[in-house]
N, C-alpha and C positions, 0 to 999 in steps of 0.2 A: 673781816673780823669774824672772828667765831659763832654760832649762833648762839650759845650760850650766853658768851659776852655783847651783844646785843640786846639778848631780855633782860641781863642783869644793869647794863648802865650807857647803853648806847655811846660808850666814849670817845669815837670819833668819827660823827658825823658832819664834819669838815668843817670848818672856821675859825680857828681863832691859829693865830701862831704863837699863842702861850706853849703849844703841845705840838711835839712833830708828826705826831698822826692826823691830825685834827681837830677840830673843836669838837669836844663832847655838846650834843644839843640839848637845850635843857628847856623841858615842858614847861611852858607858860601862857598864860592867855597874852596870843599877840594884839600889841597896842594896848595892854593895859597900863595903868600909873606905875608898874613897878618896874624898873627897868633892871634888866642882869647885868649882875658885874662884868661879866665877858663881855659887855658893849657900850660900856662907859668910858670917855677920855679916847676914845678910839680917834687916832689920827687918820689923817686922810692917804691915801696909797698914793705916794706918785707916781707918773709913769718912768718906766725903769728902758735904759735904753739897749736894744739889742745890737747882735754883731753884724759886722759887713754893710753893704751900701745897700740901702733901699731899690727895691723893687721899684719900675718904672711907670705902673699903673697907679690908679686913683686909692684911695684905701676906700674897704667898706664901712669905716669907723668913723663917725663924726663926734666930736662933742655939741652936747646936750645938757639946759637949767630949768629944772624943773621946782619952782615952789623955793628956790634960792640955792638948789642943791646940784652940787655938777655930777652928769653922768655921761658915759662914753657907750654909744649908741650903734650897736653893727648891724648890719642888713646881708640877710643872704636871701637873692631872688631865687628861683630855681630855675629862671632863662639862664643864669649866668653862673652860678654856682652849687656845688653838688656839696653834700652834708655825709658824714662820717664820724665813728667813733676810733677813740684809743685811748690807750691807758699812758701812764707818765710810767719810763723804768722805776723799777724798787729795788735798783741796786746801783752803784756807783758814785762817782761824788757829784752830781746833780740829780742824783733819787731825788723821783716826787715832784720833779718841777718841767714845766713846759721849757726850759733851758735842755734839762737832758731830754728830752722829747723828737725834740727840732733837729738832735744834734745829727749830719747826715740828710738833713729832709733840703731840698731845693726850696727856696722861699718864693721862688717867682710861682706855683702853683699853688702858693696858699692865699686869700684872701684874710684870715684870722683864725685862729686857734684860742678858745676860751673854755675853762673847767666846766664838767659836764653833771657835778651833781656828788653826794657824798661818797665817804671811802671808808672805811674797816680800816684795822692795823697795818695790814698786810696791802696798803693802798686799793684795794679790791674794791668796785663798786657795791655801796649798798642798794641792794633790790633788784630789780629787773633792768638788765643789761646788753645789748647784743650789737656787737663789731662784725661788720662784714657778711651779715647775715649768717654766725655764729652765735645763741646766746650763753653767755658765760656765765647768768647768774638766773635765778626764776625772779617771778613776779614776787613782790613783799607784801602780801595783806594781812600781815600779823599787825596786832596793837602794841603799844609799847609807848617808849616816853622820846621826849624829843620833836624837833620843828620833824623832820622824815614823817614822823606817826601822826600826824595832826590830820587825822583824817577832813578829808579826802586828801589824799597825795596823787598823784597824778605823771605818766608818761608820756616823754618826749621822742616821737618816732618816728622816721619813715621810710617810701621806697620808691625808685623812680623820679623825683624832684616832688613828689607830693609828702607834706609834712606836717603833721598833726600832735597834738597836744589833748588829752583823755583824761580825766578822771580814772584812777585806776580800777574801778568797780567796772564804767564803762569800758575801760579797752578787756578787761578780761572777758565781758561780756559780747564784745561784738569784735573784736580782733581774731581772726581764726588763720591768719597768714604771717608767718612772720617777717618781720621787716626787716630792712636790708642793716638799720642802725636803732639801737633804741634805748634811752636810759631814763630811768623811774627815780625822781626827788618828791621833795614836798615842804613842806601842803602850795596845794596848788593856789594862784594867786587871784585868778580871775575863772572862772565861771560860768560862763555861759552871759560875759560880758557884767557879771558880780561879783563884788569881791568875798573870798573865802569868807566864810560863816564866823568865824573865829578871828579877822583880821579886821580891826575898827579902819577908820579914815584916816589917821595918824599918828597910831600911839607913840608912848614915847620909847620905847625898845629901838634905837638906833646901832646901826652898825656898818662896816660896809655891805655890801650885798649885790647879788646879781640873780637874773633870770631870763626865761625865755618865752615870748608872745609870739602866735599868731594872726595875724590879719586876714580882713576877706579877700585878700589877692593871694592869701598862699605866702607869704612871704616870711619869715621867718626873723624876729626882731631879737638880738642879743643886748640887753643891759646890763651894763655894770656900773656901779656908782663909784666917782673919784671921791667919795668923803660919807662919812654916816647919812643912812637914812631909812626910813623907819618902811615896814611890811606896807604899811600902805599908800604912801606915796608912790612906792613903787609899783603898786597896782595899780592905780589911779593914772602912774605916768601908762601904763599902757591901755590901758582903758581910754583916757580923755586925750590924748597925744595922739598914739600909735593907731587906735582903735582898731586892737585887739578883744576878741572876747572871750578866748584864753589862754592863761598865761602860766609857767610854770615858776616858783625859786627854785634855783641851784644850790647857792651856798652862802657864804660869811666873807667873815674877813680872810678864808687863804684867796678870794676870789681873781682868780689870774686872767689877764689876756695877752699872747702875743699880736701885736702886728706890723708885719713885715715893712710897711710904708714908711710906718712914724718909726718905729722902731722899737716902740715900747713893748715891753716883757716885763711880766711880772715875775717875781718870786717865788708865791707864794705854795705851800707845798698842796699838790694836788693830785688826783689819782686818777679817774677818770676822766676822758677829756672829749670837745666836740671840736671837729677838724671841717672848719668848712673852706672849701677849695675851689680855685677858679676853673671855670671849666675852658 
């Protein structure tokens, strides 16, 4: 997206498939009484089933019911799997989706592929971005409207199987190497094992949603929920489940996952993406 068009209306900072860019994010206090029309009546995603025969290993994806709500839970260790970024094509007839992504990729070397955080018009990440120890985009500490702006927002990063999650004050403050993969969402969910300043216990702003938790082993925790649920259950699932003590969102309802096992593939249109791969 433009920078312009960013301070002017944040309009597609990923989630809804009202819009084929994205959902425009719209600033609210997360978990108060008033819920957004963009997340109301929202149906539950099912899993979408991909091409060719499954992979013969175990999947890293389990299902997971948290407080009566289903979510689909992936684990990337770093003994066993290596983390990477990439973008979805922005051209052809699966532009934007982890369908045209995949197309050509071997699937026996992937353990899961799940959307990496928002995107601009031009499916570009927004904020701080970097594939292959290239970065395509700087850090975003502008203010502005939208879940992205809710300070503190916070980047997903790293290098050599070591993988971190920062408040973005913090990593600008003490990151001086760049890392091999890295992409900047927000607002950050957990804390230093608290939940965001601004996200109650479980308001009622439901949607779908996903994000990405740390543990004290280093391990790297992908959620996405098979049905609406609200900023702070899903903090809380990482917090009191996962024990994580921090956690980042990603995104909404385009929230996609491939995996190779089950077979499921999402749809949903997305832009940047985390490619985590069997080593």
């Amino acid at each position: 997206m433009r920078r312009t068009a960013i301070l002017l209306a944040i309009l597609s900072l990923g989630a809804c498939d009202q819009q084929p860019e994205g959902e425009p994010v719209v600033r609210a206090p997360l978990g108060s009484n008033t819920t957004s029309t963009r997340e109301t009546n929202v149906e539950p995603l099912p899993p979408e089933s991909g091409d060719g025969p499954p992979p013969t290993f175990a999947s890293a994806c389990k299902p997971a019911i948290f407080e009566g709500v289903g979510l689909t839970h992936c684990i990337a260790d770093p003994d066993n799997h290596r983390i990477r970024t990439a973008l979805a094509p922005n051209s052809g007839d699966n532009f934007g989706t982890i369908a045209g992504w995949k197309q050509g990729v071997e699937a026996s070397g992937i353990a899961f592929v799940i959307n990496a955080g928002m995107y601009g018009d031009d499916l570009r990440p927004i904020g701080y971005f970097v594939r292959n120890g290239d970065r395509m985009t700087e850090v975003d500490s502008a203010s502005g409207e939208g879940n992205f702006y809710l300070k503190p927002n916070g980047v997903f990063f790293g290098s050599n199987g070591e993988w971190r999650i920062l408040t973005t004050p913090e990593f600008v403050r003490t990151v001086g190497t760049r890392p091999q993969f890295g992409t900047q969402s927000g607002p950050m969910l957990l804390i230093g094992g608290e939940l965001h300043p601004q996200i109650s216990e479980n308001g009622a702003s439901r949607t779908i949603r996903n994000g990405v938790g740390i543990d004290s082993d280093g391990m790297a925790h992908f959620v996405i929920s098979d049905e609406p649920i609200s900023f702070g259950q899903l903090a809380r699932f990482y917090r009191d489940e996962l024990g994580a003590s921090d956690a980042l969102y990603l995104d909404g309802n385009i929230s996609s996952l491939w995996d190779p096992v089950t077979g499921r593939l999402g749809k949903g249109r997305v832009g940047p993406l985390l490619i985590v791969e069997r080593k």
